[in-house]
C-alpha positions in Angstrom: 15.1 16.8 48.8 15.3 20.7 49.9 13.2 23.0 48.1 13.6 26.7 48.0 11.3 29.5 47.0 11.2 33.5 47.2 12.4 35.5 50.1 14.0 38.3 50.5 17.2 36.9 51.1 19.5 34.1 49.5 19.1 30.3 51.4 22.5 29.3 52.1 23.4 25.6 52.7 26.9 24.2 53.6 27.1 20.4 52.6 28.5 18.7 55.1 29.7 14.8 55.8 31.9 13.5 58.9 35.5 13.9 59.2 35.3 16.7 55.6 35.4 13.1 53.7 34.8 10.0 52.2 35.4 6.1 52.3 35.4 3.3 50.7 31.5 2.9 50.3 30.1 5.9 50.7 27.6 7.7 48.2 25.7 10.6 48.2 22.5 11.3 46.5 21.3 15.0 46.5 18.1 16.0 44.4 17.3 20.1 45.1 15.1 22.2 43.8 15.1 25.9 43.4 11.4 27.2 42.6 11.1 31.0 40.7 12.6 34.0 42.1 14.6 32.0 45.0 18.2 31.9 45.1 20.4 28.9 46.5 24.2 29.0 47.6 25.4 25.7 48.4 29.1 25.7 49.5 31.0 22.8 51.5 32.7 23.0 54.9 36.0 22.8 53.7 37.8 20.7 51.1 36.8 17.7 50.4 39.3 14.4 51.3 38.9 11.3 49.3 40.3 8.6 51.3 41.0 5.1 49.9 38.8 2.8 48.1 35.6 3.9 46.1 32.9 6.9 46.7 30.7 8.7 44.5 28.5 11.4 44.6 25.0 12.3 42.5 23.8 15.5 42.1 20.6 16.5 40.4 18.8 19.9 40.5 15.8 21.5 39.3 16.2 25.4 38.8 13.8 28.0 37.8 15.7 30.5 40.2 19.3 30.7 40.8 21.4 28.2 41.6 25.2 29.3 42.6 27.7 25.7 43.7 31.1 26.3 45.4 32.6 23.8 46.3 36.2 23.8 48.0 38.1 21.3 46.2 38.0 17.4 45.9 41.3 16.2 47.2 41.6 12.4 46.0 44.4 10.7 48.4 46.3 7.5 47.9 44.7 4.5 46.1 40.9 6.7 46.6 38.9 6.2 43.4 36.1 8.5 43.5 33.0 9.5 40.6 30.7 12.7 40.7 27.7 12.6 38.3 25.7 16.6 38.2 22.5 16.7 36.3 20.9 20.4 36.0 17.4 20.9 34.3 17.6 24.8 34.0 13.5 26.3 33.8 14.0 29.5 31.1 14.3 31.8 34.0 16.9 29.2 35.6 20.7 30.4 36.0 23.4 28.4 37.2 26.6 29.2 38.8 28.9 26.3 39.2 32.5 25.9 40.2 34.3 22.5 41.0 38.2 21.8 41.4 40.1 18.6 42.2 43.9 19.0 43.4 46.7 16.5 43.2 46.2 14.8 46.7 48.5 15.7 49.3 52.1 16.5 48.0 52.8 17.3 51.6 53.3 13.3 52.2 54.4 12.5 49.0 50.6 11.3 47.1 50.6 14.0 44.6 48.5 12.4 41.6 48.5 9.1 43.4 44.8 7.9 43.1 43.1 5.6 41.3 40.3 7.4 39.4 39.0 10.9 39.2 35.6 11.0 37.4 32.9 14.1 37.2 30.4 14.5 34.9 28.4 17.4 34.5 25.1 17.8 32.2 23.4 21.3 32.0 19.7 20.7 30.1 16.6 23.0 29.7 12.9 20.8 28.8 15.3 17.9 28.2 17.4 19.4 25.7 21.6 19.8 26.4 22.6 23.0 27.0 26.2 21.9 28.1 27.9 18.6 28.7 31.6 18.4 30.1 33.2 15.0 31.3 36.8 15.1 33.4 38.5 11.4 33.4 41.8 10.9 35.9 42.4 7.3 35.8 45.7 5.2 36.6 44.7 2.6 34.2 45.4 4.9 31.1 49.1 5.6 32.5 50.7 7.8 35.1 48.5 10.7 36.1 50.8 13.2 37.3 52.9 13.5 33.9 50.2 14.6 32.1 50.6 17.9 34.0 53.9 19.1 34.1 55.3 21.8 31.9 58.2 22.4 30.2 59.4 25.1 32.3 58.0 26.4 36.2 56.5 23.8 38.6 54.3 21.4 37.5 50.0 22.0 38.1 48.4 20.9 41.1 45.2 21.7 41.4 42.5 21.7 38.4 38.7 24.5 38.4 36.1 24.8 36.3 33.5 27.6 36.4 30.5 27.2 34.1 27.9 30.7 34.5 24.8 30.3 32.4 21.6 32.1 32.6 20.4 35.9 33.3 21.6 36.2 36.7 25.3 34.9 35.4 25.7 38.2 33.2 27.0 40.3 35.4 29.6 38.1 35.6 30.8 37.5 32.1 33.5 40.2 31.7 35.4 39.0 35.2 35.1 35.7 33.7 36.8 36.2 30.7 34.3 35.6 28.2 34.9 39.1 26.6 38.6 38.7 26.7 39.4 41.2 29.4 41.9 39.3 31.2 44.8 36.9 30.4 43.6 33.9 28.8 46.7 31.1 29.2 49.6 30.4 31.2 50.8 33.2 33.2 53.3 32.2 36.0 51.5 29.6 38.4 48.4 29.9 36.8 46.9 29.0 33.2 43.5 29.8 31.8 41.1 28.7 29.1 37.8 31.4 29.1 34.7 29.7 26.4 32.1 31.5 25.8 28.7 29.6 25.6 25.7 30.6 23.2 22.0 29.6 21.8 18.8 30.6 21.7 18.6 30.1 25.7 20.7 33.2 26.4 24.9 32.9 27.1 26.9 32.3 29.8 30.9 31.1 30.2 32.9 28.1 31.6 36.5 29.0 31.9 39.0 26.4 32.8 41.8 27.3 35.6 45.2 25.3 35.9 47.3 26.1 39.3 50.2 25.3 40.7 48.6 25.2 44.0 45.4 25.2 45.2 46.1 28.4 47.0 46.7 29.9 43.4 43.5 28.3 42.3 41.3 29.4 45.1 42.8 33.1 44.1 42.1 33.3 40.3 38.8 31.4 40.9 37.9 34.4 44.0 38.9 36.9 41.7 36.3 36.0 38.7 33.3 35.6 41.0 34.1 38.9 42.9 30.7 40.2 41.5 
């Protein structure tokens, strides 16, 4: 359980597991804690590969500074069923910066879409109260996967982001995020977007949805709305 107070720089923590994966079996249990005035990156070492068989991962953080997650995508391969459950008590002082993406598998050898289940749940509270609730269900057993993402016309998406900003230090990035309208909010080219802005007596913040046709694409829409 890492805890992380004041300093005069930013504590910055790649997660990390053997091989950039995970098999059938393995879970992860993370509890961290971010104390007043400290500030927490947590990235991964690369994207993360899903291999056959069932995983899961619990995360659950306490945050009265700031708390920024990127992660490189979840790559879910052939016949992998994987779940990811985030709690996030936010203090009144707490923001949060959070960005997960999952991409079709590997298209390379033919497993685009060809998983199980995709599950992630995220719950953002302050004293026990919801600030924010979001729930992403990929699962085989309610038909094919992959047709429920192609388009009509252009290639069909790939690779699914979500960035949720909440808190004081998210403001800054508001506008780049699209929460005041600034940039393109739908499908332009290879790449769709879907900006919400969030509100209530704990202050505002954004999540803003990102479709791509790749995960290159996605990496460069999602780079150029945290550039601050």
């Amino acid at each position: 359980k890492p805890t992380f107070t004041a300093g005069a720089h930013p504590a910055w923590v790649c997660l990390s597991t053997l091989g950039g994966g995970m098999v059938q079996g393995d879970a992860i249990d993370l509890d961290v804690e971010v104390k007043p005035d400290a500030t927490l990156l947590m990235t991964t070492q690369a994207s993360t590969k899903i291999f056959r068989g069932a995983s899961r991962q619990s995360v659950r953080a306490k945050v009265a500074g700031t708390l920024a997650v990127l992660m490189d995508p979840i790559s879910c391969f052939k016949n992998a069923c994987y779940s990811q459950k985030t709690e996030i008590n936010l203090l009144p002082s707490g923001s949060l910066i959070w960005l997960e993406s999952v991409t079709s598998g590997r298209p390379a050898f033919e497993e685009s879409f060809s998983f199980e289940k995709y599950s992630s749940k995220l719950r953002i509270t302050q004293n026990g109260e919801p600030l924010f609730v979001d729930s992403t269900l990929l699962d085989r057993e309610h038909g094919s996967i992959a047709s429920r993402f192609e388009r009509r016309s252009g290639a069909p998406f790939d690779t699914f982001a979500t960035i949720t900003a909440v808190g004081p230090a998210a403001a800054p990035l508001l506008a780049d995020l699209g929460a005041l309208g600034d940039l393109p909010n739908g499908a332009v080219g290879d790449i769709a977007v879907a900006p919400t802005p969030l509100s209530g007596a704990w202050g505002s913040g954004v999540i803003v949805r990102i479709a791509a046709t790749s995960a290159e694409a996605a990496a460069r829409e999602t780079r150029s709305r945290l550039r601050n």
